[in-house]
Each structure stands twice: as C-alpha cells, then as structure tokens.
N, C-alpha and C positions, 0 to 999 in steps of 0.2 A: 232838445225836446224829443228825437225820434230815441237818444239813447235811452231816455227815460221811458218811452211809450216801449220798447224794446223790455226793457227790463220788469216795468208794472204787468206790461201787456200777460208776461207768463206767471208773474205771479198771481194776480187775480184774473182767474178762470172765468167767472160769470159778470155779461155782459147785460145791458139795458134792453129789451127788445130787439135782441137779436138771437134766431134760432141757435145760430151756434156759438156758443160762449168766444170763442176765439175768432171772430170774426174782423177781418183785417181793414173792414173799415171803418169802427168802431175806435173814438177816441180814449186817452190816457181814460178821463174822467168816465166816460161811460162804461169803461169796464169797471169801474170802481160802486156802477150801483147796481140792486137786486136784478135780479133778471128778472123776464116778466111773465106775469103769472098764469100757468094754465091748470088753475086749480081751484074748485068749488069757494072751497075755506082759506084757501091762502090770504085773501083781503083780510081775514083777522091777525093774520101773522105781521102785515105789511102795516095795518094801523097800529099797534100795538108799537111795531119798530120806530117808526112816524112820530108815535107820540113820547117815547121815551130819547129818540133825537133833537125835536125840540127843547124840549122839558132840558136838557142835557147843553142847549146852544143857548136858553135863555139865562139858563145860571153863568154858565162859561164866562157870560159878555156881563152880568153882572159883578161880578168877581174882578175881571179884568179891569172893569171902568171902576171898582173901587179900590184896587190896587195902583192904577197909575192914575187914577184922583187925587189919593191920599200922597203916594212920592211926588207929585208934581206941588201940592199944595208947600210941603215940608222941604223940597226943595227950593221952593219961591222964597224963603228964612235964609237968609245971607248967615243971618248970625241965631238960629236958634236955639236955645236955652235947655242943655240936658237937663232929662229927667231920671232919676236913680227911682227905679218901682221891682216890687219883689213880684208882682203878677197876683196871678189865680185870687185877681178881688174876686168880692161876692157879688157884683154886678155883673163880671162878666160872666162866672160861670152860670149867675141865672140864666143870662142871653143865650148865650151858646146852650143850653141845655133844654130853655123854651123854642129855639131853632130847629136843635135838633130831635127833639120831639116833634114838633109839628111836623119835620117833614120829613119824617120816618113815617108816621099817622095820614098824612095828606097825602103823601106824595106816591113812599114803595109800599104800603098796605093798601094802597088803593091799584094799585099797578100787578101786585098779588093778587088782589080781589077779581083784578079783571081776565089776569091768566088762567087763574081757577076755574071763573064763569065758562070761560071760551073751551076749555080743556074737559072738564063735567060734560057741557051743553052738547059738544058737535065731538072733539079728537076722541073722550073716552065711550064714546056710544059706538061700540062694534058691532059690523054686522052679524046676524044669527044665521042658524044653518037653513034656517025660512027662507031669506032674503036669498034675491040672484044675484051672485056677484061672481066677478071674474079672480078668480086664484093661482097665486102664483109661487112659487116656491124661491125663495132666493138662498146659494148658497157663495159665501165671498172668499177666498183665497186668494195666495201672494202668485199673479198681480192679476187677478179676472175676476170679473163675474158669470154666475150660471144659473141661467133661469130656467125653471121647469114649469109645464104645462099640462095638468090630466088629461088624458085625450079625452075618447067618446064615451068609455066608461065610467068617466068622471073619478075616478081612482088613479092617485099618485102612486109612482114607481112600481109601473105594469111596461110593457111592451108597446103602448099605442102614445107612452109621453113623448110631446114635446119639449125638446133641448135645444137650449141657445147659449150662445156664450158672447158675454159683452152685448145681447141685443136683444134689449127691451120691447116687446109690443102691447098694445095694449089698447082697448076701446074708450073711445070718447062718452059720458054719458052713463058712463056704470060704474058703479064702486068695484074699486081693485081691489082684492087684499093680498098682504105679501105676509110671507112668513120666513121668517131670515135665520140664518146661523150662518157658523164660520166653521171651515176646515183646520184653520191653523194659529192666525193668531187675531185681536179684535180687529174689526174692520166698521164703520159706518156707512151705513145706507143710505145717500143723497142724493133728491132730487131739486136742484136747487131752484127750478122753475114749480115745484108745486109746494115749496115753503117747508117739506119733511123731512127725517133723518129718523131714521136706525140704528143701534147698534148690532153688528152680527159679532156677537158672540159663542166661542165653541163650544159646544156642550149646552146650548142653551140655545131656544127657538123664541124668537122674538117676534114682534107683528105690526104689521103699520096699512092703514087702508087710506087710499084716495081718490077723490071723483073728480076724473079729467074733463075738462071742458071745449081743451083746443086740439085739433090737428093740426102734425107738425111733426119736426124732429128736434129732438134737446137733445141734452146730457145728461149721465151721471156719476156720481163724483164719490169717492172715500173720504170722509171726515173726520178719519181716526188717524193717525200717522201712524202704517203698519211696518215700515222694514224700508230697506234701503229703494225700493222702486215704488214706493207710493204712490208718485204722480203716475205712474200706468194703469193707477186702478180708476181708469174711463171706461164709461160703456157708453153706447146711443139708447136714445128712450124715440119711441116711433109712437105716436096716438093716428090710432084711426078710430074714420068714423066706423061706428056697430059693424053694418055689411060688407064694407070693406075688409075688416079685422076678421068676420067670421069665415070668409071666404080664405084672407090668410092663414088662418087656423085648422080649416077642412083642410086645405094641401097642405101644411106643415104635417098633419099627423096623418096623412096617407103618406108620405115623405120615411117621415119615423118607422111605420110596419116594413117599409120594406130595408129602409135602415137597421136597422134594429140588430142586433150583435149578441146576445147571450154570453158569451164570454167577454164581454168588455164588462168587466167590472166595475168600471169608472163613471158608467152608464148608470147605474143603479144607487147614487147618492142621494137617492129623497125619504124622503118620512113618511108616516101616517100624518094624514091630514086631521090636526084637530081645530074646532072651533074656540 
C-alpha cells in the first residue's frame, strides 16, 4: 500500500481539502478527489461532476447486474439447447434504438442544456471596463509562469508593473481577470482549487476571470502536456484578504521603480490591455 500511495501520490497532484495538493498526510484515495473549492462558481462545476458520476455509477451497476444475471442464469443449464440466430431482429433494433434515443434526449441533451445555462448565465458574462476588478496579465513558458501587474498607473508594461514568476497573488472578494498567452508552445492555465482552465496560446491572448472566496495558499498547475518538463509547470496561487493584498501590492510596486532595468528586455513582455 505505501508503494502504491508512493506512486498515485505523484501522479494525482490535487488533494481533498488540503492547501497543498501534495500533502503528506493525505491518503492514496484522497488525493484521488477534487480539491476543495475556493471559488464563487466552482459549486456549479462540482454538481455538474457529481451528477454525471452518479448517472455514470448507476448504469455501471446496472449493466453489471444484468451481465452476471444473465451468465449465472445460463450457466445454471447443465445442458442448454443451442440457438443458431442471424441477430439484428427487428425487435431488437426497435429496443436498442428507443434506448438509445431516449437517453441521448433525457440524459446528454439535458446535461448540455445544463452546461450551456451555467456557461451563458455566470463563465460567459465578462467583466466591463466599468467594473473594478483586479487584472492580471499571464504569460506561460517552458517551464514557468509570469505574472504581471499594472502598477499606480494602471497601465501594463510601463516601469511601475509588477512581476512575478511562479507566484500568484491575488484578493479575496473581487473578480480577477487574467489574460493568458504563451511564449513558445501551448500551455493551460489551472487552477484546480477554483474549478478553471485556460489555454495559453502563442500568438493568441486568451481570458478567464474568477472570484475567490478563501484565503490561503494553493496551486497551479499546466493542463496541456508542453515538452519534456511539464510537471515543473507549478506555481503557488496566495489569496488574500483585500487590505492585506493591497498593502502587498503598494510594496511590490515601490519594489519594481526601484527595480526597474530598462535594458532588460525581458522585462517588457506584456500587452495593451484589452477588454
């Protein structure tokens, strides 16, 4: 069992209610379900999951009981009587075709319907340039991440951004938005504690917003299988509360002016900010 917890342990990353996915004292099985959620809307991601795992365990077990129903029955015939049949009667194919209609109809059109509603309702409703919200710049390469921050000016890639690498912050209580791309080759943007995903694509600015609920420290994780070190693409995700966050934000970008390099060209990989 430890060689098994050993070996699960590193392949599934995200653990039950625990800050840090990899936490050691966190069993085989608990690492094996969702982490838990610090995010407004993730409850829709989680029922959704929920409901298409039952739906998924209740077939399963019906299927099985009428699989080893039937060979147990057919087995109990010491001497039963071949049958020679060419198939594809027309009784069955009605069966099987009124089955599988109905639960095409009942079952994944209604599982669509519900994806749709949740995705319309709350994920497609972006904030406007009205709204206050906290923006972030992400850009992913083999094997980091880099987050940028407008300073006081509120204008990306000036002299007063904040830059971090592999380290997320971010306020409790206010819609985040991110806006993603890739340096080199696709990369996905996961937060697996707030139920979202990205892709950073290069040559293409992608966007994903969401409103944290908890402080804490999490993870974040690449969803894309980029290149030979993929598992390096972790970073820490930090939620603070508001005053907390804006106090680290004042000194991160007094930090930055005096930082600040004009010939680091490396320095200046962000964008115009669009809505």
């Amino acid at each position: 069992m430890e060689l098994l917890n050993a070996i699960f342990g590193r392949a599934v990353s995200f653990t039950a209610n625990a800050p840090h996915p990899m936490a050691p004292d966190m069993s085989l099985w608990q690492r094996m379900l969702p982490p838990e959620d610090i995010s407004e809307n993730g409850h829709l991601i989680d029922w959704l999951f929920s409901y298409t795992t039952y739906l998924n365990i209740f077939f399963f077990t019906l299927v099985c009981i009428g699989l080893f129903g039937f060979s147990y029955l057919y087995w109990y015939k010491r001497h039963p009587k071949a049958e020679y049949t060419y198939g594809n009667k027309k009784t069955h194919i009605i069966v099987a075709t009124v089955i599988g209609v109905a639960v095409f109809f009942g079952i994944d059109m209604n599982i669509t319907r519900m994806s749709n509603n949740d995705f319309m309702n709350v994920f497609a409703k972006w904030p406007t340039a009205e709204e206050e919200v906290e923006r972030v710049e992400v850009l992913a390469q083999q094997w980091m991440w880099n987050f940028r921050y407008a300073g006081k000016d509120g204008v990306f890639n000036t002299d007063d951004d904040v830059l971090t690498m592999n380290d997320l912050r971010v306020p409790v209580g206010k819609k985040v938005l991110f806006q993603v791309t890739s340096k080199d080759v696709i990369h996905s943007f996961f937060i697996p504690n707030a139920r979202r995903k990205v892709d950073a694509i290069p040559g293409r600015i992608t966007r994903m917003w969401v409103t944290f609920t908890k402080d804490g420290k999490w993870e974040i994780a690449c969803a894309e299988m980029c290149g030979t070190f993929h598992y390096r693409m972790a970073a820490k995700l930090t939620t603070y509360q508001p005053e907390e966050y804006a106090n680290w934000l004042a000194e991160a970008e007094e930090r930055a002016l005096i930082e600040n390099d004009p010939e680091r060209a490396e320095m200046y990989w962000g964008w115009k900010w669009e809505y």
